[in-house]
C-alpha positions as CSV (number, residue, x, y, z in Angstrom):
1,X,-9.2,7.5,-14.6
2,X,-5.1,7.2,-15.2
3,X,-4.1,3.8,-15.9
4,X,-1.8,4.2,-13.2
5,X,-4.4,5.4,-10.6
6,X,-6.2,2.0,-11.5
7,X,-3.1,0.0,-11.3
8,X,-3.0,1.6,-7.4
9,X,-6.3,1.4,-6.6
10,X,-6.8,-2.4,-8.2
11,X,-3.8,-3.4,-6.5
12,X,-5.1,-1.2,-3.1
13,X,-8.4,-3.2,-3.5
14,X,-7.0,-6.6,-3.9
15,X,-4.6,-6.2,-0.6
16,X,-8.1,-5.1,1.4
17,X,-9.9,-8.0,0.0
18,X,-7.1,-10.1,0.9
19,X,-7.0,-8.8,4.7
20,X,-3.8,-7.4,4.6
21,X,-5.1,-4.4,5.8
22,X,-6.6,-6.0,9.1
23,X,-5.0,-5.7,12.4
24,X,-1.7,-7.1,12.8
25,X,-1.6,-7.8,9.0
26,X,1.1,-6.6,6.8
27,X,-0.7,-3.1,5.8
28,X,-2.1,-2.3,9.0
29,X,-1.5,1.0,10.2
30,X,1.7,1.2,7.5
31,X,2.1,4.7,6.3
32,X,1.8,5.5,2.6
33,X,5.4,5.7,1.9
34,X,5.2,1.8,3.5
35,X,2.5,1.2,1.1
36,X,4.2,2.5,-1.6
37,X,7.4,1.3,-1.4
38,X,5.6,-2.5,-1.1
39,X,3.7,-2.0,-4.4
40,X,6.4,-1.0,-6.3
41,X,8.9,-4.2,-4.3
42,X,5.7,-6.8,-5.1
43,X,3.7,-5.9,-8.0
44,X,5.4,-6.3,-11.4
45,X,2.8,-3.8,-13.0
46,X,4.2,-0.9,-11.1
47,X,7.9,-1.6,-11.4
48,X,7.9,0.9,-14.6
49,X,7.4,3.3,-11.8
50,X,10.5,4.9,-10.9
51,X,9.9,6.7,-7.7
52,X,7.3,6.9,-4.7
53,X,6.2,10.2,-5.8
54,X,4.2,8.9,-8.7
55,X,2.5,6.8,-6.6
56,X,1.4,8.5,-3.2
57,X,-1.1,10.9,-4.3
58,X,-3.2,8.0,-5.2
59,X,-2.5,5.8,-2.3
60,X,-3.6,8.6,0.0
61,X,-7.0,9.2,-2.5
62,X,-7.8,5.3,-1.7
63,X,-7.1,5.3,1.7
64,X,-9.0,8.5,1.9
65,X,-12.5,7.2,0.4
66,X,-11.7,3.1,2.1
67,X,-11.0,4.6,5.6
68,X,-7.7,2.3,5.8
């Protein structure tokens, strides 16, 4: 596993832990640009990340196998 893709998915796992990705939480229902463009406002272990593109393909693999 990248250590980016478990940057994403620790930081995806934390935020569903959390309940921000129950109804009429922060996350839910948000769109993976939405998701993407949060993690890289919030978490300072992304911010070497330069654009969403890095990101999304493994936002959409953890929403994928969590259902979100």
């Amino acid at each position: 596993m990248s250590d980016l893709r478990r940057l994403v998915f620790a930081a995806l796992d934390h935020a569903k832990r959390a309940g921000h990705f129950a109804e009429g939480e922060q996350l839910h229902a948000a769109t993976v640009n939405d998701i993407v463009c949060d993690m890289l406002a919030y978490d300072d272990e992304l911010e070497d990340c330069e654009d969403c593109a890095c990101l999304e393909p493994f936002v959409l693999e953890w929403m994928r196998m969590n259902d979100a």
